[in-house]
N, C-alpha and C positions, 0 to 999 in steps of 0.2 A: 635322697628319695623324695622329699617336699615339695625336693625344685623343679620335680618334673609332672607334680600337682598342685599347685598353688599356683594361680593365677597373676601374672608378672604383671606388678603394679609399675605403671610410668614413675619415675622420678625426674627431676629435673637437674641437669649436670651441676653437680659444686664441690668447692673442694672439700667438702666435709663425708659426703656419698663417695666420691672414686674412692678411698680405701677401703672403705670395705666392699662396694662391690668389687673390686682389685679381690680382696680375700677371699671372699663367699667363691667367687669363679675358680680360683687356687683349690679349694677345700672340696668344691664339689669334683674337682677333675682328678684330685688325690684320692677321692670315694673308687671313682671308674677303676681308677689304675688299684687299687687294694683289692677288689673285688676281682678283680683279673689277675691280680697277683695269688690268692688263693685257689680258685680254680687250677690255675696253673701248679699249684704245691702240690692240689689233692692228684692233678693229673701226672706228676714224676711219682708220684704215692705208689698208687695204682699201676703204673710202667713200671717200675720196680730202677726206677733212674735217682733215687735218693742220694746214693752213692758215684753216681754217673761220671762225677769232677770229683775224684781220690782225695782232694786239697782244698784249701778254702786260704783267705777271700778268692782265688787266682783260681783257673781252671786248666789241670794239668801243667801249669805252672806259666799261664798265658789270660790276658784279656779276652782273646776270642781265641777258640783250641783248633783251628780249622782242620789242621791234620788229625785229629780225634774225634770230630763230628762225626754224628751219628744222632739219632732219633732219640735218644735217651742222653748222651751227654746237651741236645739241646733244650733239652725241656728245663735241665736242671742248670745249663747254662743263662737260659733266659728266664727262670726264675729270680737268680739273681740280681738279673741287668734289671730285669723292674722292679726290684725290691732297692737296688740303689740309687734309677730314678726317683722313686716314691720316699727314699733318704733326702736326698739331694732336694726336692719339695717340702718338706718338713722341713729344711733347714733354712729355706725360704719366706714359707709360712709364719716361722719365727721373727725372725727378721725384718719381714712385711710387718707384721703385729708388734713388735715392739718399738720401729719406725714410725710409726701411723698411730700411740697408742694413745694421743690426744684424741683423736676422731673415733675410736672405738669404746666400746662397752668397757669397763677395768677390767673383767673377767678374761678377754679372751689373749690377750699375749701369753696369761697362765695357762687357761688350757691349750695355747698353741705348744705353750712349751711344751707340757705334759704331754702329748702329741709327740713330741721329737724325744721327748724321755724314753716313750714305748716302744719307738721305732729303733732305739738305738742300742733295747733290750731285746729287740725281735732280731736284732743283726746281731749281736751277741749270742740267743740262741740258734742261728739259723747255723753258726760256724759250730756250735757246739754237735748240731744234729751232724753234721759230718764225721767231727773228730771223735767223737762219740759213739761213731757206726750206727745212726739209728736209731738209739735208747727210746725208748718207748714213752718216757717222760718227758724228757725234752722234747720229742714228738709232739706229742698233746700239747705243751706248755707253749710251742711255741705258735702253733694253730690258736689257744684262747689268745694268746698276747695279740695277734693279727686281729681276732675279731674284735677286741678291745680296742683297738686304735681304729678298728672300722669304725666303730662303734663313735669314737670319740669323735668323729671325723664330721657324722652326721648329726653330734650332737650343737657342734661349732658352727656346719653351713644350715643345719631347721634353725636355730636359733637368730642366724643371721638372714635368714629371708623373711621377707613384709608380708608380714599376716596378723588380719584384725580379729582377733576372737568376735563370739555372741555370747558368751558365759553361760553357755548349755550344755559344758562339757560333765557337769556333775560328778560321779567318782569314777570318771574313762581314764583321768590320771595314774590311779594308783593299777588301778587293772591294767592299765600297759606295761606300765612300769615291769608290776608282778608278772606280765606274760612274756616281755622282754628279758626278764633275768633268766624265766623258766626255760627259755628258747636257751639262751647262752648257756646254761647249763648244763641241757641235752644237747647240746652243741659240743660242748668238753668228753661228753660220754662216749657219743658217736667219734671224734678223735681219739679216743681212748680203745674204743673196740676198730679201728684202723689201722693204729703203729701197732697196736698186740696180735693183729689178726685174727682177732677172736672169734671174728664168723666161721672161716677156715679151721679153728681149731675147734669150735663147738660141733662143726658138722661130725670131726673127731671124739665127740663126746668126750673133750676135754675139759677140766676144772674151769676153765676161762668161758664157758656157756654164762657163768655169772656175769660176765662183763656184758655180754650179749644180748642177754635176757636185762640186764641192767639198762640196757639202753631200752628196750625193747617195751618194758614198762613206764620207764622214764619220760613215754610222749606222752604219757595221759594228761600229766597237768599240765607242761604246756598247750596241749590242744585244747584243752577245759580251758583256760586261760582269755587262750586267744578267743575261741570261739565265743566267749563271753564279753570279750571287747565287741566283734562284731553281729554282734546279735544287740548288746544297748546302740551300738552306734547307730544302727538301722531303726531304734525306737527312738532314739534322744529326736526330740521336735527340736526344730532349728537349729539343727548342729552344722557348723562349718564345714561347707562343700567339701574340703581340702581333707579335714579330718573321715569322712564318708569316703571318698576315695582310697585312701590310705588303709580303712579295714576291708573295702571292698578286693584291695588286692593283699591284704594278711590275708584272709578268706581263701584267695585263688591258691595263692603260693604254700596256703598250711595245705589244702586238700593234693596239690602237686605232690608238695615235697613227701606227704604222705603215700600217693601211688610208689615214689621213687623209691621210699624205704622199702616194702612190698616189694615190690619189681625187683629191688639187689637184693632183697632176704630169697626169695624164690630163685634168682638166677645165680643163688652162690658165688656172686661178683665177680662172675666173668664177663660181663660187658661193662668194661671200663668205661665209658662215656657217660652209663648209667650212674655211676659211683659217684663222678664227679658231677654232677648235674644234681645230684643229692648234697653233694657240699653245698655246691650253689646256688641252692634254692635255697637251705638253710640259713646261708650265710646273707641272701635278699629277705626273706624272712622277719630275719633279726632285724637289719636297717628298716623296715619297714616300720616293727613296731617299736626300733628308736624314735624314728622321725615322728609317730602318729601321739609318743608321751610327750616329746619335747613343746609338739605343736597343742597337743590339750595341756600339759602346763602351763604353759601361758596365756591359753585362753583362759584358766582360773586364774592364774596373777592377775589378769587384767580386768576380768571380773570385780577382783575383791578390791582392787584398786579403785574403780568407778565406783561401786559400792559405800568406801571408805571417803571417796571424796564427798558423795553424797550427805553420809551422815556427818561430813564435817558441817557440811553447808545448812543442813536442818538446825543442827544443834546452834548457828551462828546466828 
C-alpha cells in the first residue's frame, strides 16, 4: 500500500541497495497476487464452486481438468494455481532474504520466514477446506491465516521503503494499530457469517441471526477507530504526506466498504460481485491501515531517536 504513496526516493546503484530493492519489488508483487488471490476465494464462496475439484492438491485427479472445465471448476481451479504461485514466492522470498542477509535489517529473513510458515499453513488449510467439505472453521480460519500473511506481507515491503519521518505522528501509532486489529477482527466475523450463511439463515429467523447481528454490531469500533486515525491525521500539523494519504484512502474504502455491507444486507446476497467487492475492500482496508502503523511507527522511532541523540549531545 506505501509503495504506491510514498514518493520514490532516487538511490544510487550498489551492492548493498540491489537486495533489498530485489526484495521490497518480490513483497510488494506477492501483496498484488494475495489480494487477488482472496477475491478470487470469496468469488468460488459465493458461486458455490468450493467443492468444484472433488480432490486436492490435483484437480479431478489432473493439473489442468480441461475435460471438466466449466465456470466453477475454474474458479476454484485458479484459486489454487495462484495460491501455489504466491507459495512458490514465499519460498523465494526466503531464500532472497537469507542469501542477501548481510545487506538487510536482521529482522527480515525471520519475518520472511514467518511469511512462508503462514503460507504453508494456508495450503494445509485450503486441502483441508476440501476434505472437510467445507466446515465452517476451517472456512474462517483459513480466510484469517490469508489476511495474516496479507498482512505480514505489508508489513516487510512499508518497512522496506525510504521514508523520513517529521515526528508529528503523536499517538497515530497506537490508534492504527488498534484500528488495524479491529478491522481484522471484523474481518474473521464477516468469514464467519459466510462459511455459516448466516445471512441466509437469519432471513429464516434462524439461531445464527447472532452470528449476523454479531457482525453487524461489530463495525462500530472499528469504524470509531478508523475514523479517529483520520480525523487526527487531518489535524496533526506537519504530518508526513505519505501518512495523509494513507488515512485519506482508510476514509474512502471504510465509507465504500460500508455502502457494500448495506447494499449485500439489503440484496440478501444475491449479487455475487457485490459480496466480493465487500471482501475486497475489507481486505484493502486492512492493508491500508497496516501500512499507515508500520509508516507512523517509525516515524516515532525516528523521532525518539533524534531526540535521544540530542540529549546525548547536551548532556556531553
Amino acid at each position: 500500500m506505501s509503495e504506491f504513496v510514498l514518493e520514490q526516493q532516487k538511490t544510487a546503484a550498489n551492492p548493498e541497495q540491489q537486495p533489498l530493492d530485489r526484495i521490497r519489488r518480490l513483497v510488494w508483487k506477492m501483496c498484488i497476487a494475495t489480494i487477488i488471490l482472496m477475491a478470487i476465494g470469496s468469488a468460488t464462496r459465493v458461486m458455490n464452486a468450493g467443492l468444484a475439484c472433488p480432490d486436492w492438491p490435483l484437480c479431478y485427479g489432473k493439473l489442468v481438468p480441461t475435460a471438466e472445465m466449466n465456470f466453477q471448476v475454474f474458479l476454484e481451479w485458479f484459486h489454487r494455481l495462484d495460491a501455489a504461485l504466491i507459495g512458490i514466492s514465499a519460498i523465494a522470498l526466503v531464500g532472497l532474504s537469507w542469501w542477501d542477509r548481510q545487506y538487510l535489517a536482521r529482522w527480515v529473513p525471520w519475518a520472511s520466514t514467518f511469511a512462508l510458515g503462514l503460507i504453508v499453513f494456508q495450503g494445509v488449510l485450503g486441502g483441508l477446506t476440501v476434505t472437510e467439505l467445507l466446515r465452517f472453521d476451517i472456512v474462517t480460519a483459513h480466510l484469517g491465516t490469508a489476511l495474516l500473511f496479507f498482512s505480514t506481507l505489508l508489513v516487510i515491503g512499508t518497512a522496506l521503503t525510504p521514508y523520513q519521518g517529521t515526528g508529528t505522528v503523536g499517538k497515530l501509532p497506537i490508534l492504527g494499530l488498534t484500528a488495524a486489529i479491529l478491522v481484522y477482527l471484523q474481518s474473521l466475523l464477516g468469514a464467519l457469517v459466510g462459511s455459516r450463511w448466516a445471512l441466509h439463515q437469519c432471513f429464516g429467523t434462524s439461531q445464527l441471526c447472532q452470528v449476523m447481528y454479531s457482525h453487524i454490531f461489530g463495525l462500530v469500533p472499528p469504524t470509531l477507530f478508523t475514523i479517529a486515525v483520520v480525523f487526527i491525521s487531518w489535524r496533526t500539523p506537519a504530518l508526513h504526506p505519505a501518512l495523509r494519504r494513507l488515512a485519506n484512502i482508510a476514509f474512502g474504502l471504510l465509507i465504500l466498504q460500508l455502502l457494500l455491507g448495506v447494499a449485500t444486507f439489503r440484496l440478501h446476497l444475491q449479487v455475487e460481485p457485490l459480496t466480493v467487492s465487500h471482501q475486497a475492500i475489507g481486505a484493502a482496508l486492512l492493508g491500508t491501515l497496516v501500512a499507515f502503523t508500520v509508516l507512523a511507527i517509525r516515524d516515532w522511532a525516528e523521532s525518539r531517536s533524534i531526540n535521544s541523540i540530542s540529549i546525548s549531545e547536551q548532556a556531553s
